[in-house]
C-alpha positions as CSV (number, residue, x, y, z in Angstrom):
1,X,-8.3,8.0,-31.6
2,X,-7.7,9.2,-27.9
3,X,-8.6,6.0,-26.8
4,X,-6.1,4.6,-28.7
5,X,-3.3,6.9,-27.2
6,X,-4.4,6.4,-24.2
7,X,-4.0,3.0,-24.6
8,X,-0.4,3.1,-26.1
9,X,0.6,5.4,-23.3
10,X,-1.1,3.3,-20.5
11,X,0.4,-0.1,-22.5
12,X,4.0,1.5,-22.7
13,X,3.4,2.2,-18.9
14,X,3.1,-1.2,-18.1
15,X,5.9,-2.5,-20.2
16,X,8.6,-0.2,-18.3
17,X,7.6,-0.3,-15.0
18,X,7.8,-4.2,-15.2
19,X,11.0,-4.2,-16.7
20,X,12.1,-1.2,-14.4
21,X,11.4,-2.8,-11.1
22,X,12.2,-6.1,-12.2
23,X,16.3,-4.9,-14.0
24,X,16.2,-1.5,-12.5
25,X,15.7,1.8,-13.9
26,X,18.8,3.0,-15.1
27,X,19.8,-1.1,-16.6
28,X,16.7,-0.3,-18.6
29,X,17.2,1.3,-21.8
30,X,14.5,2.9,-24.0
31,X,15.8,0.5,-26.8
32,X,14.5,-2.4,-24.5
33,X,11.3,-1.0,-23.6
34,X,10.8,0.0,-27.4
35,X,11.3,-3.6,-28.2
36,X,9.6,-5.3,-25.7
37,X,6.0,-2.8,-26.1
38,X,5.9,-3.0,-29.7
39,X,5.3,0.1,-29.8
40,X,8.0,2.4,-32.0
41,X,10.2,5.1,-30.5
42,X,8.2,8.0,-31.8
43,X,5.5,6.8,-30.4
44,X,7.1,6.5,-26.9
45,X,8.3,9.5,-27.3
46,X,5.4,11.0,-28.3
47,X,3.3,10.0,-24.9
48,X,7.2,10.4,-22.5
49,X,9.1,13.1,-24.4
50,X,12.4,11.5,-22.1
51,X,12.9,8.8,-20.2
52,X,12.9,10.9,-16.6
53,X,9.0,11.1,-17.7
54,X,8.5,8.0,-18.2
55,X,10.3,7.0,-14.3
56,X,8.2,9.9,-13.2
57,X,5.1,8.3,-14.4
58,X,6.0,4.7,-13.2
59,X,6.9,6.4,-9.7
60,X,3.3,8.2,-9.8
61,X,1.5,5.4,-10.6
62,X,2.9,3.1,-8.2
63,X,2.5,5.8,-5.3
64,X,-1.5,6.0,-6.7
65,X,-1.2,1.7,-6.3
66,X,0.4,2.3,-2.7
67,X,-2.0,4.9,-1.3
68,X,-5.1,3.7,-2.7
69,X,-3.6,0.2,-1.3
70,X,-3.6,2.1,2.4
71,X,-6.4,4.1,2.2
72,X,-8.2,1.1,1.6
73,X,-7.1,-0.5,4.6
74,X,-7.2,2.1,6.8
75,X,-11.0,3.1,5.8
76,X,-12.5,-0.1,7.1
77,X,-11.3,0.6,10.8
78,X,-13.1,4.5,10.4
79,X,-12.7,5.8,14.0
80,X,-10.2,3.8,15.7
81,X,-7.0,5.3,15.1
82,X,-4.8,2.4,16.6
83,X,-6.8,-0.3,14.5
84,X,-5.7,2.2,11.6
85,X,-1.9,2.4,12.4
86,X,-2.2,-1.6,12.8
87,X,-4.0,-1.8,9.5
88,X,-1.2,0.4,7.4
89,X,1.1,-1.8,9.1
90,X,-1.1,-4.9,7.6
91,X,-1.3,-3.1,4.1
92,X,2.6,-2.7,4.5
93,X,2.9,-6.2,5.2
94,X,1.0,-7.3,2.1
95,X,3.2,-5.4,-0.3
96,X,5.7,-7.6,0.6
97,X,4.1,-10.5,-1.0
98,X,5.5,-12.9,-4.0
99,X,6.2,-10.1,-6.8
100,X,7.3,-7.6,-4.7
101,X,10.8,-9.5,-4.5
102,X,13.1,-6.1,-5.5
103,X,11.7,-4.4,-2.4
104,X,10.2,-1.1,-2.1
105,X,10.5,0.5,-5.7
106,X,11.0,4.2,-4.3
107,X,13.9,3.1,-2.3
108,X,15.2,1.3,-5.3
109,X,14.9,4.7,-6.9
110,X,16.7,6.5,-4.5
111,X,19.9,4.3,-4.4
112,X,19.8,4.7,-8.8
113,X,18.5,8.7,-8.6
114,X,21.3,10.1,-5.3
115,X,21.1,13.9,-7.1
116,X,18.7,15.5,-4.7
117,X,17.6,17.5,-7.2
118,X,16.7,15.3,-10.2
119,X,12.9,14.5,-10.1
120,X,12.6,10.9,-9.7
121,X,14.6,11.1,-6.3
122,X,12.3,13.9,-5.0
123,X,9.5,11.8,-5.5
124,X,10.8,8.8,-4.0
125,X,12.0,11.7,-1.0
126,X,7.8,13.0,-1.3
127,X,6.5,9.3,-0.8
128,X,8.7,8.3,2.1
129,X,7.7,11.9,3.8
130,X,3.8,11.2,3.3
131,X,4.1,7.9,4.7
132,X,6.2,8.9,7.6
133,X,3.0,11.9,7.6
134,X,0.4,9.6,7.8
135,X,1.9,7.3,10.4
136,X,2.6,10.3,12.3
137,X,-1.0,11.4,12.1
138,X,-2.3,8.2,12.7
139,X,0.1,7.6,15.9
140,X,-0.8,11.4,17.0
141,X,-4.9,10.8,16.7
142,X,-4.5,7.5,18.5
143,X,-3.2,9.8,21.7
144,X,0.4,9.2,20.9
145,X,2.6,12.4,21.0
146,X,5.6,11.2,21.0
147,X,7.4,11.3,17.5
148,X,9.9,8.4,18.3
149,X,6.7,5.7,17.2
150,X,6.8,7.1,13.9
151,X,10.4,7.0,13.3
152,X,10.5,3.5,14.7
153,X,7.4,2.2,12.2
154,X,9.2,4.2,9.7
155,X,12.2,2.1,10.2
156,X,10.8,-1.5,10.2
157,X,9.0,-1.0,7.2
158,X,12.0,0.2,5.1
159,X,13.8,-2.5,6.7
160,X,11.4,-5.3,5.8
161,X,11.1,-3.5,2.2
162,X,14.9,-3.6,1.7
163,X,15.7,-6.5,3.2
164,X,13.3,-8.8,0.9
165,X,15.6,-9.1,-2.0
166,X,18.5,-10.3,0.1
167,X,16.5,-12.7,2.5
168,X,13.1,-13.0,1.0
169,X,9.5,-12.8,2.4
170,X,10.6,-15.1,5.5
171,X,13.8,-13.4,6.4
172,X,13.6,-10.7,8.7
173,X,10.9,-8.7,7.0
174,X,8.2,-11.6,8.0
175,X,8.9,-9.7,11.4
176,X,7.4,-6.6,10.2
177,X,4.1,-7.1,11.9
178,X,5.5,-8.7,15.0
179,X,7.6,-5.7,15.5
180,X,5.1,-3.1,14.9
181,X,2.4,-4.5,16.5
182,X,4.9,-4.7,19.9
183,X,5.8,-0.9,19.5
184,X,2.3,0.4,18.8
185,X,1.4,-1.5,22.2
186,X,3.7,-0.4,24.1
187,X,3.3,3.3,23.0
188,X,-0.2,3.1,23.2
189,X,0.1,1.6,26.4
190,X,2.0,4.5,28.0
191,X,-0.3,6.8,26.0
192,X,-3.4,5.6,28.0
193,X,-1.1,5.3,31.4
């Protein structure tokens, strides 16, 4: 019988976060994702008592797909900190392949959740912090002090993840890894000198 929940709960999952990256979170009514999992409203409600947990547990899930994504990367280059800056770069650069044509779904999620209290824009808030974290450590074990790397890496990765629903994947984001590659470079570069 849990396996069975677990199962309606993990298939309801699925149904919304397609249809909530693909039309957008708020265009998405739990009437739609009702009719489109098969599933009846009780037992949506059942496993996502409102629809803010059921956002919250697409956001989760998708930041578990992300890190696990860059981890993944950045584990096979164990030791060399630039090669590892390079790599979530590289990582970045594949989430931007066909599929990912709304862009980055925690900024989408920011520009539908602006009350900066409500939950799904503080995790959207949470996974832009630990990513700017993690390129900050990265840049910092790779002898790079200066702060300015991150915020520059932060910005051509949001602005390849939000510019791929107006240009595509060979508009300007195709430039993400030119870009990056050319400021890690030259930081690293001065870092050394």
């Amino acid at each position: 019988m849990k396996a069975a929940r677990s199962t309606a709960r993990q298939h309801i999952l699925d149904v919304a976060s397609e249809l909530f990256y693909r039309e957008g979170i708020r265009s998405v009514g739990v009437d739609t994702i009702v009719e489109k999992s098969g599933v009846g409203k009780a037992t949506l409600y059942r496993h996502f008592p409102t629809k803010d947990d059921l956002i919250v547990a697409y956001l989760d899930a998708q930041d578990h797909a992300n890190w696990q994504h860059f981890d993944e990367a950045i584990a096979q280059h164990e030791g060399s900190p630039k090669a590892q800056l390079l790599a979530l770069i590289d990582a970045s650069v594949e989430l931007l392949q066909p599929g990912y044509h709304r862009g980055c779904h925690f900024l989408n999620a920011l520009a539908e959740f602006s009350d900066e209290d409500h939950p799904v824009h503080l995790l959207a808030v949470e996974y832009n912090r630990a990513l700017r974290l993690r390129l900050s450590r990265l840049s910092q074990q790779a002898g790079i002090s200066d702060e300015s790397l991150t915020d520059q890496l932060m910005l051509v990765i949001n602005g390849a993840l939000s510019s791929v629903p107006v240009f595509g994947f060979e508009g300007p984001a195709s430039q993400l890894k030119t870009i990056a590659r050319l400021l890690i470079d030259k930081y690293f570069e001065q870092a050394q000198g």
